[in-house]
C-alpha positions in Angstrom: -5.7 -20.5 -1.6 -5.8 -20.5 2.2 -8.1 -18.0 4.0 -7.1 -16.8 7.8 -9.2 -14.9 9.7 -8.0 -13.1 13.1 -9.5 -10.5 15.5 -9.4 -8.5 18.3 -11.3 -7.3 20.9 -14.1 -8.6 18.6 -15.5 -11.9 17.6 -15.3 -12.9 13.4 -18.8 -13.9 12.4 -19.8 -16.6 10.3 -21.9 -13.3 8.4 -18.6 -11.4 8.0 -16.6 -14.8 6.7 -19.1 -15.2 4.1 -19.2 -11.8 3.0 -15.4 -12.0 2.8 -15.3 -15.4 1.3 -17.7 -14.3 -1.9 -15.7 -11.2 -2.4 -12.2 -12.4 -2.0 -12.2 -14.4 -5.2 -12.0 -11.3 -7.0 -8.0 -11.6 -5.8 -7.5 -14.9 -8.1 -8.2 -12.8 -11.2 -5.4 -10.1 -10.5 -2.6 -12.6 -8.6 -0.9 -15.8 -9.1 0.5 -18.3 -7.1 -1.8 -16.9 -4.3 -0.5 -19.0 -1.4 -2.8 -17.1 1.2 -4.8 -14.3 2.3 -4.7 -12.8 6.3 -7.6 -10.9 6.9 -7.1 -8.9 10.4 -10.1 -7.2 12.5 -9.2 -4.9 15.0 -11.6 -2.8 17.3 -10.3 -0.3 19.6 -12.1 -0.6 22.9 -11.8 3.1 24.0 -12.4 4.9 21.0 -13.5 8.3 20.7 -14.9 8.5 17.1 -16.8 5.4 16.7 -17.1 6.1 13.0 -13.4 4.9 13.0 -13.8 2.2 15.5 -13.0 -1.2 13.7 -9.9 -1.4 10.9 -9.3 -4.3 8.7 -6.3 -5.1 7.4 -5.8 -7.5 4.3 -2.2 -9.1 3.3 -1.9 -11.2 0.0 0.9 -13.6 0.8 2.5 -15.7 -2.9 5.8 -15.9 -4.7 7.3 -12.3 -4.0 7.0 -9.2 -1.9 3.4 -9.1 0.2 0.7 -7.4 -0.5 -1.6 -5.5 1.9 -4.0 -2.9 2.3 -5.7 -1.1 5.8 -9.0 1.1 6.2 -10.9 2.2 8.7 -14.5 2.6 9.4 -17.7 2.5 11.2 -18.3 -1.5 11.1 -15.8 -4.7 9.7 -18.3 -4.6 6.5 -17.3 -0.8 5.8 -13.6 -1.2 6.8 -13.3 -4.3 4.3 -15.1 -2.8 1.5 -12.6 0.4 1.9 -9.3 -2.0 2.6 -11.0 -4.3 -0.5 -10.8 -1.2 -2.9 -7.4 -0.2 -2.0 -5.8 -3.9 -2.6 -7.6 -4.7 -5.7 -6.2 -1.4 -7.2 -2.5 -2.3 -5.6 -3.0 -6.0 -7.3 -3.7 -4.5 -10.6 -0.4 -2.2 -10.5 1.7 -4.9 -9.8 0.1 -6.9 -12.2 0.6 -4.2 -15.0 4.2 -3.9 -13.6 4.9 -7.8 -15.1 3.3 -6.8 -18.2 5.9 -4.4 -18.5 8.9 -5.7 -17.4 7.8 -9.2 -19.4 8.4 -7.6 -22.7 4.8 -5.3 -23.3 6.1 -2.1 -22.6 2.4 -0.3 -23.0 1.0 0.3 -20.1 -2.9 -0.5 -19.4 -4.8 2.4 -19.6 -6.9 3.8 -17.0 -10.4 3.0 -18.8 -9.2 -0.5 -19.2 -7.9 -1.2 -15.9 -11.0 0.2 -14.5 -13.5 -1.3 -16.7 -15.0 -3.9 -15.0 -15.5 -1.7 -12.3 -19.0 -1.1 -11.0 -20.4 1.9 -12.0 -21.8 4.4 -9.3 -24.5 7.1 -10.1 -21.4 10.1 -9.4 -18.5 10.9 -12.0 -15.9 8.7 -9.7 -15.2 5.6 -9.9 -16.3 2.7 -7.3 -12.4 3.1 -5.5 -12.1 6.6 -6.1 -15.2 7.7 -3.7 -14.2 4.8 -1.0 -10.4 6.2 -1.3 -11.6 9.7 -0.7 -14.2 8.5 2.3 -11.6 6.9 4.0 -8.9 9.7 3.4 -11.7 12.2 5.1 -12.3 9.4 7.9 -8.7 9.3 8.5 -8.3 13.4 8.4 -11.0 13.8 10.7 -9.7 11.3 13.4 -6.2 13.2 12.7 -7.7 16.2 13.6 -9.5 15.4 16.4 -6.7 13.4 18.3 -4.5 16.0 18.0 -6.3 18.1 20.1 -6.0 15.9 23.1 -3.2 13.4 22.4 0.3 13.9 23.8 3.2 13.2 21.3 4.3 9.8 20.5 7.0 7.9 19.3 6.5 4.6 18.0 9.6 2.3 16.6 10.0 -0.3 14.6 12.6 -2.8 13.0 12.1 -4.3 9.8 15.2 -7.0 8.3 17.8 -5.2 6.3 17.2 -6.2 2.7 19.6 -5.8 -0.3 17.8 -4.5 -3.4 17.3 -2.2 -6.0 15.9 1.1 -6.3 13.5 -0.4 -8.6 12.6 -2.8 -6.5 11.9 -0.8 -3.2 9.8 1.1 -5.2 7.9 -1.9 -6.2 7.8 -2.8 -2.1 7.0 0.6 -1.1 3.8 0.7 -3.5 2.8 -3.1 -2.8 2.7 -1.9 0.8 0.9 0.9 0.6 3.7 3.5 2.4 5.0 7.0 1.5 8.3 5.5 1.6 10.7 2.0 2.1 13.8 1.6 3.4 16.6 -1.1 2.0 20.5 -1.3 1.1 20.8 0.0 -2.0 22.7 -3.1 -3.9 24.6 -0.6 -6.2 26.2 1.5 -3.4 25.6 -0.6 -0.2 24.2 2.0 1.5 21.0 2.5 3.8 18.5 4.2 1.9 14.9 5.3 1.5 12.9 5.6 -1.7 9.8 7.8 -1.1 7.3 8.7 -3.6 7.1 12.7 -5.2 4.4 13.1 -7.4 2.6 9.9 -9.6 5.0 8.1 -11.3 8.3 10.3 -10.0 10.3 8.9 -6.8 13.3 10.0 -4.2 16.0 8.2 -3.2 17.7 9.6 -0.1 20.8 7.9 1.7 23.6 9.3 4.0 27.1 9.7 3.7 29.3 10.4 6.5 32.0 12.3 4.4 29.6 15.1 3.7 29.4 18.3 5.5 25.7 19.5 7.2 25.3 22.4 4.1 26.5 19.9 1.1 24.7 17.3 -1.0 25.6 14.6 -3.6 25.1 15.2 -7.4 21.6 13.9 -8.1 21.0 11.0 -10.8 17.5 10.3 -12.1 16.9 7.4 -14.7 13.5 5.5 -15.8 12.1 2.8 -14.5 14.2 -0.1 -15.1 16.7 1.9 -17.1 20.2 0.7 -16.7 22.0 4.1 -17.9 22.0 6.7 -15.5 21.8 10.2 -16.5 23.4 13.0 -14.5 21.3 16.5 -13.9 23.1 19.7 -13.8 
């Protein structure tokens, strides 16, 4: 398994490769075929809440979809141990994903998934509390920018892939965002699959022949159901 290391506006020390390099092997346990891992440090020269300074972003590259997970925080030990927390628990969903689709169609539970877990001296869990510290981080800087930042814009392009729903929701979670857009292979349509609530997802796509106040019929089906089933 190769290891990359890239930064900028700040130098990666031999201290913070180390660190990295004894915690990373945690990722052979949860992945296969691990080809490499990136591991990005990024320190915004002019920023105003230091607390939120440095990010570091972490991409598990294999056979299949990539992996990745970003935090903030104070220092590159902090931001890692944040971003750390969020891939291992998106490494454990997709490995519980095969499980399922393998032929085991019981899910791990939550105790088990979450047993070798270090305990902490609080009623959360190890991920839980970093999730939640970094959520606040992240609220805070929200806050604060918005005060004195103008609106902006930002675009990007991603390549236009053809997949299932199923599967864009498996991207969309390996990734990390609210939501993924694709071509929906049964309809050939540009969509976007976003998630609701835990375990329930959207699928929205638009279609010319409709007028502004009208909608399609919706369909909702399980998780790697074939059969569709119509709502009223």
């Amino acid at each position: 398994m190769e290891l990359n290391y890239s930064g900028r506006n700040i130098t990666i020390s031999d201290r913070f490769r180390e660190y990295v390099d004894e915690k990373i092997t945690k990722v052979d346990q949860l992945a296969t075929k691990v080809q490499r891992i990136d591991v990005k440090v990024l320190k915004e020269s002019h920023a105003r809440d230091q607390s939120t300074a440095l990010s570091v972003e972490l991409t598990v590259v294999g056979r299949g979809p990539a992996i990745r997970a970003e935090a903030r925080g104070a220092d590159k030990f902090a931001a890692f141990d944040i971003a750390f927390a969020k891939l291992l628990e998106r490494l454990r969903k997709a490995r519980d994903k095969r499980k399922v689709h393998r032929g085991n169609h019981t899910p791990v539970a939550v105790h088990e998934a979450t047993s070798t877990l270090p305990t902490v001296s609080s009623d959360k869990s190890l991920v839980e509390s970093t999730l939640e510290a970094q959520k606040a981080a992240e609220a805070a800087q929200a806050e604060e920018e918005a005060e004195y930042s103008p609106v902006v814009i930002r675009r990007k392009s991603f390549p236009a892939e053809v997949m299932s729903v199923d599967d864009a929701v498996d991207r969309m979670e390996l990734v990390g965002h609210p939501f993924y857009l694709f071509i929906d292979e049964a309809t050939g349509e540009h969509a976007v699959v976003y998630g609701r609530t835990q375990y329930q997802y959207g699928v929205i796509s638009l279609d010319p022949s409709l007028s502004s106040n009208e909608e399609a019929t919706t369909e909702t089906r399980g998780y790697r159901d074939k059969a569709l089933a119509t709502e009223g």
